[in-house]
C-alpha positions as CSV (number, residue, x, y, z in Angstrom):
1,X,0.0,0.0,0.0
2,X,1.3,3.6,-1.3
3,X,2.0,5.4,2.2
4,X,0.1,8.0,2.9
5,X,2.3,10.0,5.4
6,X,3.5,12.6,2.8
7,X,0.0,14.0,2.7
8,X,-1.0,14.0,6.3
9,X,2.4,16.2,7.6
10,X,2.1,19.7,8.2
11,X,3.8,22.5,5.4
12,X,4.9,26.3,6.2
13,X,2.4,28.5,7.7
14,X,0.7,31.1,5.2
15,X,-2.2,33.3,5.5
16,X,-5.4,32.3,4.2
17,X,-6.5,34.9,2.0
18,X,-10.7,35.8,1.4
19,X,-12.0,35.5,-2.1
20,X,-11.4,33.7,-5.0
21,X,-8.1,32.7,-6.5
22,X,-6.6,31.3,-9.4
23,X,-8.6,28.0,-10.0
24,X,-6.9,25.1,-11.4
25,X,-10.3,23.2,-11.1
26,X,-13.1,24.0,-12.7
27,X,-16.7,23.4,-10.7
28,X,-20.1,23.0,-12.4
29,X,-22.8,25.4,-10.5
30,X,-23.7,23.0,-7.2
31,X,-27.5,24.2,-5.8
32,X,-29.4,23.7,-2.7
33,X,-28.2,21.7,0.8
34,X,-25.2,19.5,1.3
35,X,-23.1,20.5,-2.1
36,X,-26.7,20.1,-3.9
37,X,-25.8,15.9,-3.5
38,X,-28.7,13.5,-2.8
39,X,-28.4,12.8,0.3
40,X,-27.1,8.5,1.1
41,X,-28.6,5.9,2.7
42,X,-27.5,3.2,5.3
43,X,-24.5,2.5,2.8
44,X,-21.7,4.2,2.3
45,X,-21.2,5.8,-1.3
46,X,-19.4,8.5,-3.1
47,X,-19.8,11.8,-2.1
48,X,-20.6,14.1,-4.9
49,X,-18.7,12.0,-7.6
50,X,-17.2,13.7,-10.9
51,X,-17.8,17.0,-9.1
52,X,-15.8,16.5,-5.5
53,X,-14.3,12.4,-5.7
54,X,-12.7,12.5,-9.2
55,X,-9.4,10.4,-10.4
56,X,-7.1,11.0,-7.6
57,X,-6.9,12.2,-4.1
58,X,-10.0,14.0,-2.4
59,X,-9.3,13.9,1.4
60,X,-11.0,15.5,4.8
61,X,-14.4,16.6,3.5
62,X,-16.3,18.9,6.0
63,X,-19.0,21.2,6.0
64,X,-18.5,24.3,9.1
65,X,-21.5,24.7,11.6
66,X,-24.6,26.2,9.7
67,X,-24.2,24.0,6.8
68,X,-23.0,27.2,4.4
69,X,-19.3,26.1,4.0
70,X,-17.3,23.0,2.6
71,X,-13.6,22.6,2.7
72,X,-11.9,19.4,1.4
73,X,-8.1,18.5,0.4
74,X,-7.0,17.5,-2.9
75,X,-3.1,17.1,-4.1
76,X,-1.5,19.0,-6.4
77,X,1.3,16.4,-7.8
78,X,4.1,17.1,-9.2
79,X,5.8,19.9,-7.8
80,X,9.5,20.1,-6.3
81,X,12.4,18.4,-5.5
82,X,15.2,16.5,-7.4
83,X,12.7,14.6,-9.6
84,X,10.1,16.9,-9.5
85,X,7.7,14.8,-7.6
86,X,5.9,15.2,-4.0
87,X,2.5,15.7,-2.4
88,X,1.4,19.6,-2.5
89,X,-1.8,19.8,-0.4
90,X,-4.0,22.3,-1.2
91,X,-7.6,23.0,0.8
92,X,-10.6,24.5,-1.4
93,X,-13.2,26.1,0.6
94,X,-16.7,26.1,-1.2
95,X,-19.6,28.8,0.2
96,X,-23.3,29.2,-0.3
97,X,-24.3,32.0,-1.6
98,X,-28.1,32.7,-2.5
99,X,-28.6,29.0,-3.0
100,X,-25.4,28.4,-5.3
101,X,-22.1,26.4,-4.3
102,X,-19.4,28.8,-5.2
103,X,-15.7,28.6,-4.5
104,X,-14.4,31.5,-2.2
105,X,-11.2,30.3,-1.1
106,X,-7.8,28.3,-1.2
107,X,-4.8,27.8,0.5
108,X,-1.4,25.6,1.0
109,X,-3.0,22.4,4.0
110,X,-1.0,22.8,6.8
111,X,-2.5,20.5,9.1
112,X,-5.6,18.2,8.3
113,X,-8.6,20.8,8.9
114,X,-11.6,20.5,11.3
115,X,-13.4,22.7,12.3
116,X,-14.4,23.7,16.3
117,X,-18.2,22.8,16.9
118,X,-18.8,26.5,17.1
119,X,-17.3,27.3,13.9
120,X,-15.2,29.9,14.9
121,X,-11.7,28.2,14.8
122,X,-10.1,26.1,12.4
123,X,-7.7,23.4,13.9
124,X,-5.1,22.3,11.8
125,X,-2.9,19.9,13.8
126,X,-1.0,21.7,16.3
127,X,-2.2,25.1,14.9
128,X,-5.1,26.9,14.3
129,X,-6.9,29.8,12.9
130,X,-9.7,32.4,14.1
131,X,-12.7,32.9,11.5
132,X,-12.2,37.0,11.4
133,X,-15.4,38.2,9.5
134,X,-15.3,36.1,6.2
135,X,-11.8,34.6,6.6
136,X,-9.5,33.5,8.2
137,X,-6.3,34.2,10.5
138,X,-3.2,34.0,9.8
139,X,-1.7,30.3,11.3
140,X,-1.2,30.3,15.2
141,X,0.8,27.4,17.4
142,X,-1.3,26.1,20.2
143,X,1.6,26.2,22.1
144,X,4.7,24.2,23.4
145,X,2.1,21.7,25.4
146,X,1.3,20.6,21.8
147,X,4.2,21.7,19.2
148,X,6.6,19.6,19.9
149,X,9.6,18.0,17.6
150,X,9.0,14.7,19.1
151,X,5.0,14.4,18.4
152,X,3.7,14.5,15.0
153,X,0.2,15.8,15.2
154,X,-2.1,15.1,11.6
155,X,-5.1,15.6,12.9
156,X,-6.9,17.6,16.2
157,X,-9.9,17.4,17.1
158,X,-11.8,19.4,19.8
159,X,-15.2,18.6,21.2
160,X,-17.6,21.6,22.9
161,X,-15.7,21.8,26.1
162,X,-13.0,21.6,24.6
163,X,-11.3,18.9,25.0
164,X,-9.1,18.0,22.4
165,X,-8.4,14.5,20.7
166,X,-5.1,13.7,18.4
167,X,-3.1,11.5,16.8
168,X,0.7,11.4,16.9
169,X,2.4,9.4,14.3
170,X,6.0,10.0,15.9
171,X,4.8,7.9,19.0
172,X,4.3,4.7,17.0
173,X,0.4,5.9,15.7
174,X,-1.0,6.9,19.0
175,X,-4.2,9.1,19.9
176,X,-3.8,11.3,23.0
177,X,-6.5,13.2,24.8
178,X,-6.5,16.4,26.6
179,X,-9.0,18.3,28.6
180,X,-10.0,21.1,30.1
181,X,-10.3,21.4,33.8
182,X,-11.3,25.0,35.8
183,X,-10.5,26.3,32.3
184,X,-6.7,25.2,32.9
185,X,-5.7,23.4,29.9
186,X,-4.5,19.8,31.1
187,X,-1.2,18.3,29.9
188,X,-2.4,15.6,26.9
189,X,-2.6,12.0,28.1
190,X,-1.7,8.5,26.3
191,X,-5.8,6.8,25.6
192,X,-6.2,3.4,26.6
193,X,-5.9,0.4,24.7
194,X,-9.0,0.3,23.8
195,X,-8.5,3.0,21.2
196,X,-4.6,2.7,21.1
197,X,-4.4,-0.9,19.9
198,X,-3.5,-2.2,16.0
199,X,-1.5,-0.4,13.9
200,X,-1.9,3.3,12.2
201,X,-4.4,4.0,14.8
202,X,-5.1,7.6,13.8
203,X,-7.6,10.7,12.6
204,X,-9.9,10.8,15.2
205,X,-13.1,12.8,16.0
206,X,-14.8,13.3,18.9
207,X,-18.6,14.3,19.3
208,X,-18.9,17.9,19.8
209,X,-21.2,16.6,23.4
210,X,-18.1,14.1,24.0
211,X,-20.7,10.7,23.6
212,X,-18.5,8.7,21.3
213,X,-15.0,8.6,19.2
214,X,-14.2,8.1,16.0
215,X,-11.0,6.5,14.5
216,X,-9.0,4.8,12.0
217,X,-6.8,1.4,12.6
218,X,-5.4,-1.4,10.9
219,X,-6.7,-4.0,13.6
220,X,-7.5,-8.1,13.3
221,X,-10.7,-9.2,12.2
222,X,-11.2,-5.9,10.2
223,X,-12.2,-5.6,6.7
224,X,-9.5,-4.1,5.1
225,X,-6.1,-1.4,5.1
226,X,-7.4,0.4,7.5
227,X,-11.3,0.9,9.7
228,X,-13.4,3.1,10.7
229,X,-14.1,2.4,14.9
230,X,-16.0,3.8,16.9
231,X,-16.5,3.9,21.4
232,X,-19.0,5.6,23.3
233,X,-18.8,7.5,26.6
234,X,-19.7,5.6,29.6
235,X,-21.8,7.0,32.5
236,X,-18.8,6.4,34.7
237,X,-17.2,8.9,32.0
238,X,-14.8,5.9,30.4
239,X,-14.6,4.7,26.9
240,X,-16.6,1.9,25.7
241,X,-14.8,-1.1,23.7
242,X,-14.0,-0.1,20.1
243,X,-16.7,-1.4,18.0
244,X,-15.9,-1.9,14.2
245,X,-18.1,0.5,12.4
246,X,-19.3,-2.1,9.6
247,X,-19.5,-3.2,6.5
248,X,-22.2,-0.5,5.5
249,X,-18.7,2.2,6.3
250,X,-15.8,-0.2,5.9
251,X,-14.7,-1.4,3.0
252,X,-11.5,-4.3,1.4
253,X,-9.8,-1.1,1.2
254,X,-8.3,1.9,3.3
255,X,-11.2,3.8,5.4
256,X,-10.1,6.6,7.1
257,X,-10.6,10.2,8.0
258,X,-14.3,10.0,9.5
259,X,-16.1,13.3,10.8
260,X,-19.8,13.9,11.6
261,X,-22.1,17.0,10.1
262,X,-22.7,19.3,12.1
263,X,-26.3,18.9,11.6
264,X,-25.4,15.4,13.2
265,X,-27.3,13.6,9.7
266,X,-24.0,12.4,7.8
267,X,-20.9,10.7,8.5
268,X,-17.9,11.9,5.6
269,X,-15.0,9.5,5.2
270,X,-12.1,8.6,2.6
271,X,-12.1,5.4,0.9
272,X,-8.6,4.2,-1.5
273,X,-10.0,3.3,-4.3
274,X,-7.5,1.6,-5.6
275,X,-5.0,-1.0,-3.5
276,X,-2.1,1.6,-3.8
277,X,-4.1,4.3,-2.6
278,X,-3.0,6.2,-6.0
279,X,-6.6,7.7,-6.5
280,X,-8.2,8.4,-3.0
281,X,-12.3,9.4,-2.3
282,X,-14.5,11.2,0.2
283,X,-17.6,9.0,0.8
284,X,-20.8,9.5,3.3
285,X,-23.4,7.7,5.5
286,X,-26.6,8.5,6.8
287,X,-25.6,8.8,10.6
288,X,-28.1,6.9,11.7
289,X,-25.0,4.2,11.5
290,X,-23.8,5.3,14.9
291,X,-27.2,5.4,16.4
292,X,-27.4,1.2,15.3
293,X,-24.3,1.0,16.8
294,X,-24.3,2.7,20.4
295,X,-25.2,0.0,23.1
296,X,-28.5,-0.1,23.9
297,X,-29.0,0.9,27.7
């Protein structure tokens, strides 16, 4: 399986710019909710394919709070270095404006994106930037509690309270947790097995009211590269076992990179299409998936 570390790392901070830029895609005019895409079903499928998942890699779809915004990653190609090849991530934000799906904005990825349950900050690994009117701020650190030479942060997740979820792919694919406590900012801590167990455990998200997490991991008995798990809060505030999200999500290839509308109605995901990952899509679920699968009280 290609390796798809080269995509995931962090590149130089720039700042995000409002308005259009130079396109080097070209979009058809998208109308009405979700991208103007039918919503899916109880099955997985591709989300708004030939317009969005096209031949290549479409990563980290996610719409902001209010349902009037849509960033996703594609790759460049071909770009620097001795032989003139690489990854050059690149984020395109859509908006909706009077019903219409335009494109509004563009920028170097610098972190995998997601955005706060309040819409107001954009994580991107250990940064982040502040929504300023209709953009965005320049790139800010979290701080040293976070950027750090020995952890390498893909992907950050933050929940209501704010507690935060990552991965750390320097620490042999682990996800860490850290919370918030009399508004202090606690020091990250190593999860338990029962989310840190397999291999390229990664990419999680947690539920903006904290009630479950969702990951990636290569693990026995799974379907494929790489699942899609899930565990859910306990009353006594622990997590639940992981429980493999399915065949309806998971597929013989790699599943990854899950986050939930904020409307709560869809799951969005990336499937490989392919078995070298060369040509990568963004895929969504009726939610209703986790709903089958929390334990029933």
């Amino acid at each position: 399986m290609k390796s798809i570390l080269p995509l995931m790392l962090a590149l130089a901070p720039v700042l995000i710019v409002s308005g259009n830029s130079s396109a080097q895609e070209e979009f058809p005019i998208l109308k009405g909710p979700y991208m103007g895409q039918k919503p899916p079903g109880m099955v997985a499928e591709p989300f708004a394919p030939g317009v969005i998942s096209k031949e290549g890699w479409e990563l980290e779809g996610v719409f902001a709070p209010g349902m009037k915004e849509f960033y996703f990653t594609i790759d460049r190609g071909i770009y620097t270095g001795p032989n003139k090849t690489g990854f050059r991530p690149t984020v395109i934000g859509f908006r909706q404006e009077n019903n219409v799906w335009k494109k509004y904005i563009e920028f170097p990825r610098e972190g995998e994106l997601v955005l706060s349950p309040d819409g107001k900050r954009m994580h991107m690994a250990e940064g982040y930037r502040d929504r300023i009117g209709d953009g965005w701020s320049e790139r800010k650190s979290l701080g040293p509690m976070f950027d750090r030479e020995d952890w390498g942060i893909m992907r950050l997740s933050a929940s209501a309270k704010g507690t935060y979820v990552f991965d750390d792919y320097k620490s042999n694919d682990l996800i860490r947790i850290s919370t918030l406590r009399g508004g202090e900012r606690q020091a990250p801590q190593k999860m338990g097995p029962t989310v840190n167990s397999g291999k390229m455990t990664a990419h999680p998200f947690i539920a903006p009211d904290e009630s479950y997490l969702i990951w990636d991991s290569k693990r026995d008995g799974g379907y494929g590269g790489s699942d899609l798990y899930i565990s859910f809060r306990q009353e006594d505030g622990s997590w639940g076992p992981a429980i493999n999200m399915g065949e309806k999500i998971n597929s013989d290839k790699w599943d990854a990179y899950a986050s939930v509308t904020p409307d709560g109605k869809y799951i969005l995901f990336n499937r490989g299409i392919d078995d070298d990952n060369d040509n990568v899509d963004i895929y969504w679920v009726d939610a209703q998936v986790i709903e089958a699968l929390r334990p029933k009280q």
